[in-house]
NUMI-472046 format. One record per residue (C-alpha): x, y, z. Coordinates in steps of 0.02 Angstrom, whole numbers, plus 50000, padded with zeros to 5 digits. Example, Ala and Ser with C-alpha at 12.3 -4.5 7.8 and 13.67 -1.06 7.14 Angstrom:
# residues 2
506154977550390;506844994750357;
END
This chain:
# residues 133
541275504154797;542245513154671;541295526154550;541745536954403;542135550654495;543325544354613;545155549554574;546595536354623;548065543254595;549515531254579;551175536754729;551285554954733;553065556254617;554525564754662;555145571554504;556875574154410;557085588854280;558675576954190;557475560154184;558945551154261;557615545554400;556115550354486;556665565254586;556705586154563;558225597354622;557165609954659;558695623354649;558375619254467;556625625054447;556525640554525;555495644054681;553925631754712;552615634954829;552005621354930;550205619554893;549935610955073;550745625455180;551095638655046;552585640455117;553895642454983;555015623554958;556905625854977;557265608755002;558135598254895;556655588054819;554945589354801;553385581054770;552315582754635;550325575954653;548735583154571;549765596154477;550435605154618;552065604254712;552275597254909;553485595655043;553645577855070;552865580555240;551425590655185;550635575955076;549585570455201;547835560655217;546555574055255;545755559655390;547425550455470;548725561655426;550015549555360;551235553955240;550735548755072;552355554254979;553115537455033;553675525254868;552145512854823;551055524354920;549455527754812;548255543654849;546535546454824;545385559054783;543635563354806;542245577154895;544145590054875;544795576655002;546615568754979;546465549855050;547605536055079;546655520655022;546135512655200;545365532355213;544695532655052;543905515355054;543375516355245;542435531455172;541795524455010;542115507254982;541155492055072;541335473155049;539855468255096;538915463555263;539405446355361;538495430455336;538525427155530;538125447255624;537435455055479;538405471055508;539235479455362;541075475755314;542295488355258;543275487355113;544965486955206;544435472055343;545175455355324;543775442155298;543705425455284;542635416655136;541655400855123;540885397654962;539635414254927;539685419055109;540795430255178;541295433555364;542295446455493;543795435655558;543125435655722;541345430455671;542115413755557;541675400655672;540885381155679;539075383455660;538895368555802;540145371355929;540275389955887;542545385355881;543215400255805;544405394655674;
END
């Protein structure tokens, strides 16, 4: 479940001081500190997310540590944390609970749908013979 004061924050860009693309020499900018190490950024690009500069290493998920400076990569934010979005809605998001078990479903779980009900994969099966489909 999404609220108004969750952030989602489209791919983390990597930014270009001519606009020809999406990149940023960074030789062109001076010195940028990395806001996830603080170490200073001498590489040749940069990422830019939430207003501050990155490595492209340090943009991390504060719960699985993957890389979230990767293209069509989308952040979130929320509680100071920065998510990727199986994180974010493992954390905050449900579906719903199963028709068969009962047991919540999260957000980010494949589920099969019959009409109003919805079910885990493994729980969508022939009321009669119990043959999972």
């Amino acid at each position: 479940m999404i609220t108004s004061t969750d952030s989602r924050i489209p791919s983390a860009s990597q930014v270009s001081p001519s606009g020809a693309g999406p990149k940023m020499d960074s030789n062109k900018l001076g010195t940028q500190e990395c806001a996830g190490c603080g170490k200073i950024i001498s590489e040749r690009y940069m990422l830019k997310a939430l207003d501050m500069f990155w490595h492209e290493d340090c943009l991390k998920c504060g719960c699985c540590d993957c890389r979230l400076g990767e293209v069509g990569s989308t952040l979130y934010t929320k509680a100071n944390l920065i998510l990727c979005r199986r994180d974010y809605l493992r954390l905050f998001g449900s579906t719903g609970f199963c028709s068969a078990c009962s047991k919540q479903i999260p957000a980010f779980e494949m589920v099969m749908r019959a009409r109003a009900n919805v079910y885990h994969l493994e729980c969508f099966a022939c009321q009669q013979c119990n043959h999972r489909f």
